[in-house]
C-alpha positions as CSV (number, residue, x, y, z in Angstrom):
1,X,-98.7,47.6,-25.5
2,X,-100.8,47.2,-29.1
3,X,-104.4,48.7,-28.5
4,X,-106.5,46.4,-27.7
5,X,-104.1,43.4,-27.2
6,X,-106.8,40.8,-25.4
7,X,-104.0,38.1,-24.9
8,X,-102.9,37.1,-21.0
9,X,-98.7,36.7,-21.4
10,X,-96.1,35.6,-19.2
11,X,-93.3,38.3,-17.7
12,X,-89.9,37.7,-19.5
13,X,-88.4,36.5,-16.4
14,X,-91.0,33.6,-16.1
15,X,-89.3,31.2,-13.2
16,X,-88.3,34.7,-11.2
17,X,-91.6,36.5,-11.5
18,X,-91.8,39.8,-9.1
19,X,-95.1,38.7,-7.6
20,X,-93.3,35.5,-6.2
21,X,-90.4,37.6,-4.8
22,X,-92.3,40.1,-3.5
23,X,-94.5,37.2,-1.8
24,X,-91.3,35.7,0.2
25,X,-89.8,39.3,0.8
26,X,-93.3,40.2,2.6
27,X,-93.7,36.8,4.9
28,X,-89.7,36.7,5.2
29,X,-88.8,40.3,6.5
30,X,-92.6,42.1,6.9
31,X,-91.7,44.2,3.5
32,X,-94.3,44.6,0.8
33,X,-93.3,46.2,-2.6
34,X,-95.3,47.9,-5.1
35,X,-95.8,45.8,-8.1
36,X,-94.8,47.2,-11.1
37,X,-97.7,49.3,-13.3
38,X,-96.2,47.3,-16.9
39,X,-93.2,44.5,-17.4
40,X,-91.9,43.1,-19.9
41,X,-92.6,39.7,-21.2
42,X,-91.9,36.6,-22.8
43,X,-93.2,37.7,-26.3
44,X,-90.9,40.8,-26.2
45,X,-94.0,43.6,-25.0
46,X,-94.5,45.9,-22.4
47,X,-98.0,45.2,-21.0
48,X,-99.5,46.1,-17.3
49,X,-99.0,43.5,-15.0
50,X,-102.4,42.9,-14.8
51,X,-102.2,41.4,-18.0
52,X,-100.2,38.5,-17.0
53,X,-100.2,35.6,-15.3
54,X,-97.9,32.5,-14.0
55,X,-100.3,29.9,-14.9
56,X,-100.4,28.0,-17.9
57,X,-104.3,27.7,-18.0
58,X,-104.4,31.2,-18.3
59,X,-101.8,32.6,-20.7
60,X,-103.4,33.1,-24.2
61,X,-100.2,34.5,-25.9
62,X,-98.4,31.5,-28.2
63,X,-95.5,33.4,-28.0
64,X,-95.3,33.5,-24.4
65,X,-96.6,30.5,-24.3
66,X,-93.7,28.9,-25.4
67,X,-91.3,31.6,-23.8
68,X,-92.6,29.9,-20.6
69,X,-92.3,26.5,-22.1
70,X,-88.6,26.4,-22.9
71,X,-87.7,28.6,-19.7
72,X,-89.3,25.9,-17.5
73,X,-86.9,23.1,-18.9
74,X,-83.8,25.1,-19.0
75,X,-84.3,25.7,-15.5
76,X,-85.2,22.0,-14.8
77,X,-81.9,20.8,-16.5
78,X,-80.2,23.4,-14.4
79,X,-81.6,22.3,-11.4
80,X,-80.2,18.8,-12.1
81,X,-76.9,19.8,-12.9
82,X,-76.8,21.6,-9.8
83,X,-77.9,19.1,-7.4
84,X,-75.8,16.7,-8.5
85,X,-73.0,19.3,-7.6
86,X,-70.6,18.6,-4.7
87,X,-71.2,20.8,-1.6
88,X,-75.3,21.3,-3.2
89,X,-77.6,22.8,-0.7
90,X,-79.7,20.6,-1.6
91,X,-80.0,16.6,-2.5
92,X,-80.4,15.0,-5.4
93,X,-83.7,13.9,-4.8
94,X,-84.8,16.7,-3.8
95,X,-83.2,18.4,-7.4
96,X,-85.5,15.7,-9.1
97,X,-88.2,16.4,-7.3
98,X,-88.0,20.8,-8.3
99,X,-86.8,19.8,-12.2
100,X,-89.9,17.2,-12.7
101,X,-92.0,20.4,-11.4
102,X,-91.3,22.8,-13.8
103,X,-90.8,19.6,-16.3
104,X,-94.7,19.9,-16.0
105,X,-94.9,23.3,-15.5
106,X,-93.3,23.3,-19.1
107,X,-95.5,20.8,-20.7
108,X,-98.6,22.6,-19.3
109,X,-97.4,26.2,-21.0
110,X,-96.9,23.6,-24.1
111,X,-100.6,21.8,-24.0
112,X,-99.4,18.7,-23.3
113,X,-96.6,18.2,-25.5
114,X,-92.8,18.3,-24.1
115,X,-90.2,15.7,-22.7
């Protein structure tokens, strides 16, 4: 990490952040993970973890910014494609329901601006 880097970022694997998983592992199975001391994020940097965040309010880096932005609708055009696929666990409402979600997610992380 630059000395001195004031900017909040996003970790490079936006839409499967650790803090999420570990979240479902710990109410799933009673297991609670450390969180790592530094990842990797969208704008290419190691920084601690403590320097990040998943919401779009807080992120401060552009380039992460718009790391987050274009990860958010890939993974809402996947979604789509896979709920409309034969033997889907889940509907295809319920597909349009998760895309249109991180559709906004995506045009948060973009201030407003995204289809």
């Amino acid at each position: 990490m630059p000395d001195g880097d004031p900017h909040i970022h996003v970790e490079v694997n936006v839409i499967r952040a650790d803090a999420a998983v570990r979240n479902v592992l710990a109410s799933t199975f009673g297991l609670a993970g450390d969180l790592p001391a530094e990842v990797r994020t969208g704008c290419g940097q190691r920084v601690p973890y403590a320097m990040t965040s998943a919401r779009p309010e807080s992120v401060t880096c552009l380039a992460c910014r718009e790391h987050a932005h274009r990860q958010h609708l890939r993974f809402a055009d996947q979604i789509v494609t896979l709920g409309g696929a034969p033997g889907a666990t889940i509907s295809g409402p319920e597909a349009a329901r998760a895309a249109a979600e991180h559709r906004s997610l995506a045009r948060r992380f973009a201030g407003g601006a995204s289809r």
